[in-house]
N, C-alpha and C positions, 0 to 999 in steps of 0.2 A: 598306291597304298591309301588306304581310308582310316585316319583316327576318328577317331570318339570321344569328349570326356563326359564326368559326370554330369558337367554341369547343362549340359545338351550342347556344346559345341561341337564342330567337325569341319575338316580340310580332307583334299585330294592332295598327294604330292608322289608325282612319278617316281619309279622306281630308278632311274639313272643319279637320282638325285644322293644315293646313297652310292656308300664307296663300300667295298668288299673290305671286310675285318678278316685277319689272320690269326693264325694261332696266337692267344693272350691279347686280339683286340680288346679295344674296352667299348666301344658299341660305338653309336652315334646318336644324336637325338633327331626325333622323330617329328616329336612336336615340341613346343614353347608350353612349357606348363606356368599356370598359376593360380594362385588361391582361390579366386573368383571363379574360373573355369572348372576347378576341380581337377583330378589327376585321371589320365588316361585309363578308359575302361573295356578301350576294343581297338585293336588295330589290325587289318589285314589286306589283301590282294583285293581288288574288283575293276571291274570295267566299265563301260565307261555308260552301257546300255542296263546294268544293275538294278535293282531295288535294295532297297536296304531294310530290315523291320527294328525300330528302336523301343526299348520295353523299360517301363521308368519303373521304381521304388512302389508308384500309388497303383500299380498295375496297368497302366494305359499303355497302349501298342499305336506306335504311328508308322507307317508305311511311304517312304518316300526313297525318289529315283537319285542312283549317284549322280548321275548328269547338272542335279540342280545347287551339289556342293562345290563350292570353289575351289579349282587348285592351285596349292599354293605353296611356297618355300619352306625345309624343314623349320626354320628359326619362326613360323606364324604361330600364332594362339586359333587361328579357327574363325570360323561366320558361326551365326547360330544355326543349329538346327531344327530344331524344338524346340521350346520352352516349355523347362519344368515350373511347379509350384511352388509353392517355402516349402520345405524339409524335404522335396521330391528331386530323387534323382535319375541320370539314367544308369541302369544297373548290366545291358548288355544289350548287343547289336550283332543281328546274323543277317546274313544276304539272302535274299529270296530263290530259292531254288525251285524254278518253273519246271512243271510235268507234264508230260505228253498225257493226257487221259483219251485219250481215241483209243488205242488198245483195251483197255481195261473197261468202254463203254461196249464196244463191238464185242469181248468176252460176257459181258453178262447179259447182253440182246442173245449172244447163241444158247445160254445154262434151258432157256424154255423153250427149244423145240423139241420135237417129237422126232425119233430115231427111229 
């Protein structure tokens, strides 16, 4: 799992690390929150060969590999990731999702022959 907070912090922390909730769980935590970190703004699955895109408040987009976050125990607060600015935050995190474009060149090389 990969959290995120605003404040541009982030950790890896394996999924074995959580225990299954049953009906009327009441969760577990994920990450160590605090004021200074700011509160959790993205958390999901990835692996370990990932990119991640992180997209701040002032509109800046940084691009960096999960490999280079630390993993670490649910009770961590995080390494940084980024650094935002005064009033800037990070506002969302998606994983990079690589495409095959070979098809898609090799169709529009065929649309200009002659039939």
């Amino acid at each position: 799992m990969l959290f995120v907070t605003a404040g541009g912090y982030g950790k890896r922390t394996r999924l074995g690390a959580f225990n299954p909730q049953g009906r009327g769980g009441q969760g577990v935590r994920g990450m160590r929150v605090t004021a200074e970190r700011g509160p959790v703004v993205a958390a999901f699955t990835v692996a370990d060969d990932d990119d991640v895109l992180l997209f701040s408040s002032a509109g800046h987009l940084i691009r960096t590999p999960v490999s280079e976050i630390s993993e670490q125990g649910r009770g961590a607060t995080g390494v940084r990731v980024t650094s935002v600015g005064d009033g800037d935050t990070v506002v969302a995190v998606a994983r990079v999702l690589e495409t095959d474009t070979a098809p898609a060149a090799e169709a529009a090389e065929g649309d200009g022959e002659e039939h």
